[in-house]
N, C-alpha and C positions, 0 to 999 in steps of 0.2 A: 596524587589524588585521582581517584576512579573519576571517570568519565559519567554525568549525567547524562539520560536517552534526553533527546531530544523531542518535545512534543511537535503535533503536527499541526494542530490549530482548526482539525477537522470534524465537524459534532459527530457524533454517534452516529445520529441516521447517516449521515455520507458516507462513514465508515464501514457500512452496512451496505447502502447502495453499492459501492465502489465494489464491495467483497462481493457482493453476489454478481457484480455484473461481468467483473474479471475472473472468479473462482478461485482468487485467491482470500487469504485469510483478514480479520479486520486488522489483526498485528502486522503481517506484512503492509498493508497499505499505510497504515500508520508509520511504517520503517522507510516505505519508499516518499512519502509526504515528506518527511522531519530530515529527508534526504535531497527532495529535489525540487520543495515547493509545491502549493496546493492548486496550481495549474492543473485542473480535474484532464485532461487530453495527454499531459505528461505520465499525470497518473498512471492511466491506462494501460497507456503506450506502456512503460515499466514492468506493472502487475500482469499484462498477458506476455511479457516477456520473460517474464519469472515460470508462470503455468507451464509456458510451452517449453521449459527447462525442466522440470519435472517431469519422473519416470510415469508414465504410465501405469496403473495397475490392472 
């Protein structure tokens, strides 16, 4: 049996916050939440560790 995503427990606007404040997406933040708990510092920490994984364009 397929794997359900896991939700993150995080409203809209945080998901929104978080994405603009990191530059990453409101998916990604939603995958690293449902990942590592809604510890908004952990978050972060994560989400700009993803960016700065990203190629430049």
């Amino acid at each position: 049996m397929a794997e359900q995503p896991r939700q993150s427990g995080l409203s809209a606007e945080t998901l929104a916050a978080l994405a603009r404040e990191t530059g990453g997406s409101e998916q990604q933040i939603q995958e690293i939440a449902s990942l590592i708990g809604n510890d908004r510092s952990s978050i972060v920490r994560e989400a700009r560790m993803v960016a700065a994984d990203r190629p430049k364009r």
